[in-house]
Structures are given as C-alpha cells and as structure tokens.
N, CA, C and O atoms as a GROMACS GRO file, in nm:
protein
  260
    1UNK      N    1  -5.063   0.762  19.489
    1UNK     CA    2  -5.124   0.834  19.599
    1UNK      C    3  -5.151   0.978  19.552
    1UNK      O    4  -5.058   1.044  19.506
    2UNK      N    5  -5.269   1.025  19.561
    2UNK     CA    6  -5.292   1.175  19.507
    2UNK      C    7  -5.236   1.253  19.624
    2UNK      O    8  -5.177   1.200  19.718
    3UNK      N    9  -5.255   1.364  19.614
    3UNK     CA   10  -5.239   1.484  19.708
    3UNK      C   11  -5.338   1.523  19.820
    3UNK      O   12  -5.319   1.611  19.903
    4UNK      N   13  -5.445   1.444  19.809
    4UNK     CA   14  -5.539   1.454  19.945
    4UNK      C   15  -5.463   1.357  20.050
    4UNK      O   16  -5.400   1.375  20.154
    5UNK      N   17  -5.496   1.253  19.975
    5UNK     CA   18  -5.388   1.122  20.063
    5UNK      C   19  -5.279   1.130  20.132
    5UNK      O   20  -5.266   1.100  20.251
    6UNK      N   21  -5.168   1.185  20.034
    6UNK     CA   22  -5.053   1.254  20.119
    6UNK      C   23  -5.097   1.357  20.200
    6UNK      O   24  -5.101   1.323  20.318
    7UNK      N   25  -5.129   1.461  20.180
    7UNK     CA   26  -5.190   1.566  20.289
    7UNK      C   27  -5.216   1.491  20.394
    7UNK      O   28  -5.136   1.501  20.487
    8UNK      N   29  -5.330   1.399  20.409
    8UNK     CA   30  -5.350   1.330  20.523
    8UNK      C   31  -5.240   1.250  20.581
    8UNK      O   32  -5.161   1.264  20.675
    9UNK      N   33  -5.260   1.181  20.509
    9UNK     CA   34  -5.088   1.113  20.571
    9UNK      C   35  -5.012   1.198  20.648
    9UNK      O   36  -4.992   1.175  20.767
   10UNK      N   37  -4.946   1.334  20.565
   10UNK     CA   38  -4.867   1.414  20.639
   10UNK      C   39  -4.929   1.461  20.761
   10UNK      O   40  -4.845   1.486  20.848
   11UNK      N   41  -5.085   1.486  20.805
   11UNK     CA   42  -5.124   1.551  20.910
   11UNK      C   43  -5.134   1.432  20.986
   11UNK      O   44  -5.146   1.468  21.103
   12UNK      N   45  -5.136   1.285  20.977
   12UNK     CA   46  -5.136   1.200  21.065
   12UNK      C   47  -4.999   1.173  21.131
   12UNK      O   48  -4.988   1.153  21.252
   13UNK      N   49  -4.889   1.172  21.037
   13UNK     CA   50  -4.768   1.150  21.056
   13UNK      C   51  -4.729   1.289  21.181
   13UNK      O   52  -4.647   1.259  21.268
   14UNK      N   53  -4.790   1.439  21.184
   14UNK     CA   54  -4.747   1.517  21.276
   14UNK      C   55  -4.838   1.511  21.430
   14UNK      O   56  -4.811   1.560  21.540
   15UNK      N   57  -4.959   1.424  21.383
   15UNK     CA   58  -5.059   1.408  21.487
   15UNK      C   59  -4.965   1.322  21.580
   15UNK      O   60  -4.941   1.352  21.697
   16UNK      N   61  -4.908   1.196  21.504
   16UNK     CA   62  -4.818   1.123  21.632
   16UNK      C   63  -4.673   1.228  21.710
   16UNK      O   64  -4.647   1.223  21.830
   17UNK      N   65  -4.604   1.307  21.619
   17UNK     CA   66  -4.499   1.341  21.660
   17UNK      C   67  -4.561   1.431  21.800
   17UNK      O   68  -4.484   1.427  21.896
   18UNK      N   69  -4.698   1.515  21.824
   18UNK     CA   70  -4.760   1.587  21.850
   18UNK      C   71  -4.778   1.472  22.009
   18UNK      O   72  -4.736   1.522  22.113
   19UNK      N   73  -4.844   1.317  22.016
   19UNK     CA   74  -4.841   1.240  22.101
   19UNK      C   75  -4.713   1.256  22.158
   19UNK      O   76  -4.689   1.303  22.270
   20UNK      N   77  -4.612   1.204  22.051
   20UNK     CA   78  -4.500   1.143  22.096
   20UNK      C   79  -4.452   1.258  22.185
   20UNK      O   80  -4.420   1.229  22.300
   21UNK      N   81  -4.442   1.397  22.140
   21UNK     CA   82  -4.370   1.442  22.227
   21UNK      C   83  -4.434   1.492  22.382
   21UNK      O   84  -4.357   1.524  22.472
   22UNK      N   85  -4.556   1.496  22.396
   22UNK     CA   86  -4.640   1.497  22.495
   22UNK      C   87  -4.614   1.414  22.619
   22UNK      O   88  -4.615   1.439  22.739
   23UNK      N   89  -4.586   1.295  22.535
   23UNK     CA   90  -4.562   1.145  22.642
   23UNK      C   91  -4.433   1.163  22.689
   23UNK      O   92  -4.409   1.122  22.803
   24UNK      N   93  -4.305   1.240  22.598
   24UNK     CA   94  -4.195   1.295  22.634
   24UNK      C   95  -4.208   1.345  22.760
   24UNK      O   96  -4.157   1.311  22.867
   25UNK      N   97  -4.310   1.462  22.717
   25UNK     CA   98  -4.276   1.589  22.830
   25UNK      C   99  -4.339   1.491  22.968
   25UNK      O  100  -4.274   1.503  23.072
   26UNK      N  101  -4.441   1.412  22.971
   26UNK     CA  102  -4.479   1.379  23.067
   26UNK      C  103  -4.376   1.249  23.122
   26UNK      O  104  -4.380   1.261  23.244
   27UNK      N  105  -4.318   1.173  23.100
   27UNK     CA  106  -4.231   1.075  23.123
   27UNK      C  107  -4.085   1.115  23.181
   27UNK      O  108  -4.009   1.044  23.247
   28UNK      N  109  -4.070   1.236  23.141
   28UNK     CA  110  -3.932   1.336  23.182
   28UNK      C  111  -3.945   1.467  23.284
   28UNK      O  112  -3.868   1.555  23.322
   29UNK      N  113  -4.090   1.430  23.308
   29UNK     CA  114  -4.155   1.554  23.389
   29UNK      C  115  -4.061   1.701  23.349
   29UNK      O  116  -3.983   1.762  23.421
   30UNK      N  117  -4.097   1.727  23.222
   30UNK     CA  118  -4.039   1.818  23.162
   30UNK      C  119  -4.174   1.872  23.139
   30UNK      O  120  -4.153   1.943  23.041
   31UNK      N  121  -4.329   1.888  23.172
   31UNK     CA  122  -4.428   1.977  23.119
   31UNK      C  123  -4.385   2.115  23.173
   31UNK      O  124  -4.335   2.146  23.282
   32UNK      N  125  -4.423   2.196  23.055
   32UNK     CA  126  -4.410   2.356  23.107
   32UNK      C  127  -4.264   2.366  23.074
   32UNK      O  128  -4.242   2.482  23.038
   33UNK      N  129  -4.151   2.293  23.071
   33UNK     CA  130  -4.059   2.326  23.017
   33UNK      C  131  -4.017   2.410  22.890
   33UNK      O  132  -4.021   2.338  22.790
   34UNK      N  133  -3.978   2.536  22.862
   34UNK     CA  134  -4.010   2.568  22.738
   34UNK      C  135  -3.952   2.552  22.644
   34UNK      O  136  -3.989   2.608  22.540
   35UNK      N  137  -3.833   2.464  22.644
   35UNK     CA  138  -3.783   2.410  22.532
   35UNK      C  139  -3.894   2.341  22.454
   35UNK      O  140  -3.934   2.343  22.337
   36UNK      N  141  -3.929   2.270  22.585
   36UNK     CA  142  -4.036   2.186  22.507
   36UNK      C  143  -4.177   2.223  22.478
   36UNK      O  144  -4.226   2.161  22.383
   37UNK      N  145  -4.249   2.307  22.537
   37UNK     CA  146  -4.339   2.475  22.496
   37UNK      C  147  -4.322   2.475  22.368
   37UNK      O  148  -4.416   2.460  22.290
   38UNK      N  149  -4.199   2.494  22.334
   38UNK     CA  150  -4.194   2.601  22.151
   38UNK      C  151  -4.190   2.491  22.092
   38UNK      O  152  -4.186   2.520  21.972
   39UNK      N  153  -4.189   2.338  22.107
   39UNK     CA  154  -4.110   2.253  21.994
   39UNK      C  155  -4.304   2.187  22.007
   39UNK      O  156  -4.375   2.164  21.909
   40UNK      N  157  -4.335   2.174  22.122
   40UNK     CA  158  -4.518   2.154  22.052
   40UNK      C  159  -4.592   2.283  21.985
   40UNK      O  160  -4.664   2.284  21.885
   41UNK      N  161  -4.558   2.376  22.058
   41UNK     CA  162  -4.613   2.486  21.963
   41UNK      C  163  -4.610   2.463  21.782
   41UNK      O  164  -4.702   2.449  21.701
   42UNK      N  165  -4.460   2.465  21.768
   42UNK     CA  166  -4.446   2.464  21.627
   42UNK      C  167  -4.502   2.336  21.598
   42UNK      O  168  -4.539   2.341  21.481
   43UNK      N  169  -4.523   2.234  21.642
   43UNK     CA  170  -4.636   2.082  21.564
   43UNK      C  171  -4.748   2.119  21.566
   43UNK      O  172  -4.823   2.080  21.477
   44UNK      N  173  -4.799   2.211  21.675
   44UNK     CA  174  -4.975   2.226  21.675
   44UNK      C  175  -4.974   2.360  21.610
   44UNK      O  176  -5.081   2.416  21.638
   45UNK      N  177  -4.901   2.434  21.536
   45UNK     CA  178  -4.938   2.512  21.405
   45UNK      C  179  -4.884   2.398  21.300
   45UNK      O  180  -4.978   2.345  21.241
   46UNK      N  181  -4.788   2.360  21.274
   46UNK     CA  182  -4.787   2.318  21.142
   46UNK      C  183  -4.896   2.203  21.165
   46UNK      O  184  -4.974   2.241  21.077
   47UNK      N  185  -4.963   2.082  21.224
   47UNK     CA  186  -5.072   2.089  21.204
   47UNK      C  187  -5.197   2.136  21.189
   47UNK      O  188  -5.265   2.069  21.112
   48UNK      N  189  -5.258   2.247  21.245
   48UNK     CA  190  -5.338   2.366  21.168
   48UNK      C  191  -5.293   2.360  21.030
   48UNK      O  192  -5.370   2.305  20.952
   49UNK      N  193  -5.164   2.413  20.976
   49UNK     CA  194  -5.170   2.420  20.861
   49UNK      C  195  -5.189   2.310  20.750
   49UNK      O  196  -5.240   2.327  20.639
   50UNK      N  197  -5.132   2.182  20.810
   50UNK     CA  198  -5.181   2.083  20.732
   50UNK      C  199  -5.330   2.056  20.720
   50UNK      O  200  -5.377   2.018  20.612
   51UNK      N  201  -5.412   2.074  20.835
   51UNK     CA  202  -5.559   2.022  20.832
   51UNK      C  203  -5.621   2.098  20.700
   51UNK      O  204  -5.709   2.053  20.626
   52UNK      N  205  -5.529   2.266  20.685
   52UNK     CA  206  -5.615   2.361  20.593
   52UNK      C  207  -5.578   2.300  20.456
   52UNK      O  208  -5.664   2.312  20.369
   53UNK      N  209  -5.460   2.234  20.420
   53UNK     CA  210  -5.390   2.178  20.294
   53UNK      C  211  -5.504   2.054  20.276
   53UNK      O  212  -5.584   2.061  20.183
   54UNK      N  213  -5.504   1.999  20.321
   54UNK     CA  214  -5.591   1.880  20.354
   54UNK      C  215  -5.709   1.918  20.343
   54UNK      O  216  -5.735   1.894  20.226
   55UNK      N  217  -5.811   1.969  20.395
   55UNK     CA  218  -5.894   2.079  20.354
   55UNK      C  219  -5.968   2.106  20.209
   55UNK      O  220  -6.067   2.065  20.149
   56UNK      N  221  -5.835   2.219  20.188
   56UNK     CA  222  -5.822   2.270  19.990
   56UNK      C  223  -5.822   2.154  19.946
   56UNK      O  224  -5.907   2.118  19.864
   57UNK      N  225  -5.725   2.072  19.993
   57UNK     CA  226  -5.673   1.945  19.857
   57UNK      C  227  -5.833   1.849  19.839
   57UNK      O  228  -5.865   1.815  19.725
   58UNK      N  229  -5.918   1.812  19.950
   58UNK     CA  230  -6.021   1.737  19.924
   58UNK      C  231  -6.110   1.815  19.841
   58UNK      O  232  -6.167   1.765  19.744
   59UNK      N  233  -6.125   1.958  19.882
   59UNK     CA  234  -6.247   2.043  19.817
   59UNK      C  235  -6.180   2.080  19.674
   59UNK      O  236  -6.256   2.144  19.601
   60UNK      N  237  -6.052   2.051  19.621
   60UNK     CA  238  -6.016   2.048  19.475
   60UNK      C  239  -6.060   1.940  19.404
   60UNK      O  240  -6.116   1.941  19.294
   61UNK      N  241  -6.030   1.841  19.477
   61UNK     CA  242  -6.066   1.715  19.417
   61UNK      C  243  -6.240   1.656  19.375
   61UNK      O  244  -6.287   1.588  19.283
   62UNK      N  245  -6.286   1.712  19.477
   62UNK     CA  246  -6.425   1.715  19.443
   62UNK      C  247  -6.492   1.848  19.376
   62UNK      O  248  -6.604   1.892  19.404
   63UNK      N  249  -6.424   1.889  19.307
   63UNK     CA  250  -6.435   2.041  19.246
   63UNK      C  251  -6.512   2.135  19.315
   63UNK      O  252  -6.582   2.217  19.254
   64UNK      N  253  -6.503   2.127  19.474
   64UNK     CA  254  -6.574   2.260  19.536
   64UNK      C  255  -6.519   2.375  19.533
   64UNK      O  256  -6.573   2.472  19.587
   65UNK      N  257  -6.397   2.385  19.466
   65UNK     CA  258  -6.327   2.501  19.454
   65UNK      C  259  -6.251   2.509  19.343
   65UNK      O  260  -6.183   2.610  19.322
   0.00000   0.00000   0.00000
C-alpha cells in the first residue's frame, strides 16, 4: 500500500469515527453537549488535516509537486 492509499484510508477511517460519534450524540440526546463539542471538533480538524496529507501525497505521486 503506498502512502496515498494509506492517507486515504486514514481519512476514511476518521470520516466514520466523525458518523459514529454524531449518531452518539444524537441517540444519547447529548447534541450541544460539550464534552462532546470538543471530541468532534478535534475529528473535523484532524480530518482537514488528513484531506491536506492526502492531497500532497496524490500530487507527489503524480509529480505535481
């Protein structure tokens, strides 16, 4: 598996945790709770940051950069 692949992988693998905990907050009627506020926050940046890894890693591979 190269490093685009994993990249993706890894941003798919946080895309579900990102569901999963959504369906949390809504199933526990915990939305707006801010425990649970900061713990999607931090998945919907570290996804941003994966999309940008993911990103670089394709435009390396095809030597756009």
């Amino acid at each position: 598996m190269d490093d685009s692949e994993i990249a993706k992988r890894d941003h798919q693998r946080n895309k579900s945790e990102i569901v999963k905990l959504v369906k949390e907050m809504f199933n526990l009627e915990k939305w707006g709770d801010e425990q649970y506020k900061k713990k999607l926050q931090e998945l919907v940046v570290k996804d941003e940051e994966l999309v940008q890894d993911v990103i670089k890693k394709i435009k390396l591979q095809k030597g756009l950069q």
